[in-house]
N, C-alpha and C positions, 0 to 999 in steps of 0.2 A: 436627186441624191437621197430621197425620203420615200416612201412610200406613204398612202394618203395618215395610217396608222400612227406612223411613226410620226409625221409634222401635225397630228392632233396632240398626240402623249407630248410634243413640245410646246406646244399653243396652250394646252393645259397649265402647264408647270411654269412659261417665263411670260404666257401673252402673246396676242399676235403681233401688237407692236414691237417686241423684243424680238421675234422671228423673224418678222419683218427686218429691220436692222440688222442683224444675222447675214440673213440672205442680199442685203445690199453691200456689208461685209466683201464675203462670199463672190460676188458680180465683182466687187474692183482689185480685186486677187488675192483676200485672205483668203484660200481655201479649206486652211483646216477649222473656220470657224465655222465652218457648218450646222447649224441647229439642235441636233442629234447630237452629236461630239461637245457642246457649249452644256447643252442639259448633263450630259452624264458628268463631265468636267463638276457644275458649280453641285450637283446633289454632295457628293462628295465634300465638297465644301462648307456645303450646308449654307448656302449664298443662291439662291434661285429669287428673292424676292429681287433685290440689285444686283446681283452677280453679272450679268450682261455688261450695264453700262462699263461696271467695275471696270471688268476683264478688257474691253474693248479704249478704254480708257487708258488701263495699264500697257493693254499692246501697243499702241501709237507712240505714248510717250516711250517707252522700250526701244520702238525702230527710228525715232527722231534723235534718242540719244546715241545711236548706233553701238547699242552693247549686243552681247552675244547671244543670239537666236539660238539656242539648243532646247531640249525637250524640258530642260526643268525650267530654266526662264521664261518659255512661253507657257510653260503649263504649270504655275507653283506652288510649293504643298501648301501656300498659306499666303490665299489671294491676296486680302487685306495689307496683311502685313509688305508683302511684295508692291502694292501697289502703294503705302507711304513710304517705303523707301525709294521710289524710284520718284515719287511726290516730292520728297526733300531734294535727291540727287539735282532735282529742277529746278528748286527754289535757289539751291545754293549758286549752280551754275548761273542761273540767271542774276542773282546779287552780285558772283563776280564782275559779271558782264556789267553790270549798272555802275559798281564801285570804278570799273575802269576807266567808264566815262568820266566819272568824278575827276579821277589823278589827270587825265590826259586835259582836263578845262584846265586844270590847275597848273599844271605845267605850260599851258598855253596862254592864259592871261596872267601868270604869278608873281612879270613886270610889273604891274599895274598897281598890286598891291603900295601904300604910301601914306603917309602922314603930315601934316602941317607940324606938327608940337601939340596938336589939342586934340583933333582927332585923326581914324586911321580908318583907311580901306582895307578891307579884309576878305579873301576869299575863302567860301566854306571848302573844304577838304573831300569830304563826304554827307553821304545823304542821311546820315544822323545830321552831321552838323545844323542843315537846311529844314529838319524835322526839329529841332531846338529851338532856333530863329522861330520860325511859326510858329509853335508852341507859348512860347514867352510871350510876343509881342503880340500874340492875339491875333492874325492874319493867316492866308493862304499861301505864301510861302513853301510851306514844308512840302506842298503838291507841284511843286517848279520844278522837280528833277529831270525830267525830259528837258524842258527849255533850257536849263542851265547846260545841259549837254548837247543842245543844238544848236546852238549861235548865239542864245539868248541870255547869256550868262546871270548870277545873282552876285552880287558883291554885298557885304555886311559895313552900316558906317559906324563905328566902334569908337569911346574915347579910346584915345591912346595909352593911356594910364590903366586901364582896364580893357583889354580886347576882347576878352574873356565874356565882357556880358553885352549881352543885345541892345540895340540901340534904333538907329532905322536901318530900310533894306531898300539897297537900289538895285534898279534891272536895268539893262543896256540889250539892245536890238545891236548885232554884232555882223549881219547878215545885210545889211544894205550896204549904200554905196558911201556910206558915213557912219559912225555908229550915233544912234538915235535912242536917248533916255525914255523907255517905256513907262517907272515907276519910280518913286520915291514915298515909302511907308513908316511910317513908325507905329506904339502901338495902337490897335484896333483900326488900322487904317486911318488914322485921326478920331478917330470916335471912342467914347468913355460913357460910362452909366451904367445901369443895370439892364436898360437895352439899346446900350451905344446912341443913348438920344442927345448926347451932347457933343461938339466937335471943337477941336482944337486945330492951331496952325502950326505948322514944321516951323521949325525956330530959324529965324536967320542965319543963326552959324551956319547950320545944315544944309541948309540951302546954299549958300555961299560957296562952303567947302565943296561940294556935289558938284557945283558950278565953276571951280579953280579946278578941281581933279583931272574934270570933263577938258577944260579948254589947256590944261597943262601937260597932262599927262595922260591921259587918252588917245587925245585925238594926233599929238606927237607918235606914240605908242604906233597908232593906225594908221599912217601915214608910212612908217617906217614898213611893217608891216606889207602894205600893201606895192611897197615900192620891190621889196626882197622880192615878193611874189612875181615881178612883173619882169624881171631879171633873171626868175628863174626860171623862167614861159619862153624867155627871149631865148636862152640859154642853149634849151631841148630843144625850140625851134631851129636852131643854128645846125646842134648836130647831128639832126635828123634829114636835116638840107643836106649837109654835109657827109651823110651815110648814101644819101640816093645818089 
């Protein structure tokens, strides 16, 4: 597609590694990314030192988001700028996609939620809420977003009087054949000082309440749960027998 002149004046100006890249490009079917076409592209630009990855960057995320391929979106007057807007268009998509997880936990365990009179179980909403938790009480928490959306849920133990402020964090394994208490935290994980050289113990209440919620209202919860499920298995089994 080059002649030997032309993929040196390219080698010159982006490297052979960039060329290279180009042309593997090129092989799994961008075709207009050709070498030749990318140099005259980023001069213009005035982006030949990164303008490669840039560009090549920008193209993927373009055809993942499946917007429209025409000659100005793939070729745009103002690479940069083009390639954080379609940087944010991802960011946001993807937060939606995270926040969703959040509501559909919450809507899924939100029975759960409960209180004695002293204290209260509390489900975070969103992944601020879970980045607050951690924050405050000094723990890893705030990086439990994946697990709380995969089985592994986080519940906050809150007094009741105050819901509002952090207190400890319990996790529940939601994925076996029982649900199974992973964690129970408060702050610094029990640990305090200037480098958490001292440790302290979860107070009876806590433990207590964590231990009535679990045997009262849980495993109730999970039982029922698991029964609707097994009914509704029986259900489709029936009228699939019943279709053939």
């Amino acid at each position: 597609m080059a002649d030997a002149l032309e993929f040196e004046h390219c080698r010159e100006h982006i490297g052979g590694k960039a060329v290279g890249h180009l042309l593997e490009m090129v092989a799994a079917g961008w075709e207009d990314l050709a070498p030749v076409q990318v140099v005259r592209y980023l001069k213009k630009q005035d982006a030949l030192q990164d303008g490669v990855q840039l560009l090549i960057d920008y193209r993927k995320m373009l055809r993942d988001a499946e917007l429209a391929e025409n000659e100005e979106t793939l070729w745009p007057r103002d690479l940069v700028a083009a390639h954080e807007r379609i940087t944010q268009f991802w960011e946001c998509r993807t937060k939606t996609s995270y926040q969703l997880g959040f509501t559909s936990t919450f809507i899924k365990y939100r029975e759960l939620e409960w209180t004695d009179g002293d204290l209260c179980v509390v489900l975070p909403r969103t992944e601020e809420d879970l980045a607050a938790e951690g924050k405050t009480l000094r723990h890893c928490v705030g990086t439990y977003g994946n697990q709380h959306c995969s089985g592994k849920p986080i519940f906050f133990i809150r007094h009741y009087r105050r819901p509002e402020r952090s207190y400890y964090t319990l996790q529940i394994d939601m994925t076996k054949a029982i649900p199974v208490e992973i964690q129970l935290h408060g702050y610094g994980n029990e640990r305090h000082g200037d480098r958490k050289q001292y440790r302290h113990k979860i107070p009876q209440k806590v433990r207590d309440f964590c231990d009535r919620w679990e045997r009262e209202v849980l495993m109730p919860w999970f039982a029922d749960q698991k029964a609707a499920t097994t009914v509704k298995k029986s259900g489709k089994l029936r009228a699939d027998v019943g279709a053939a």
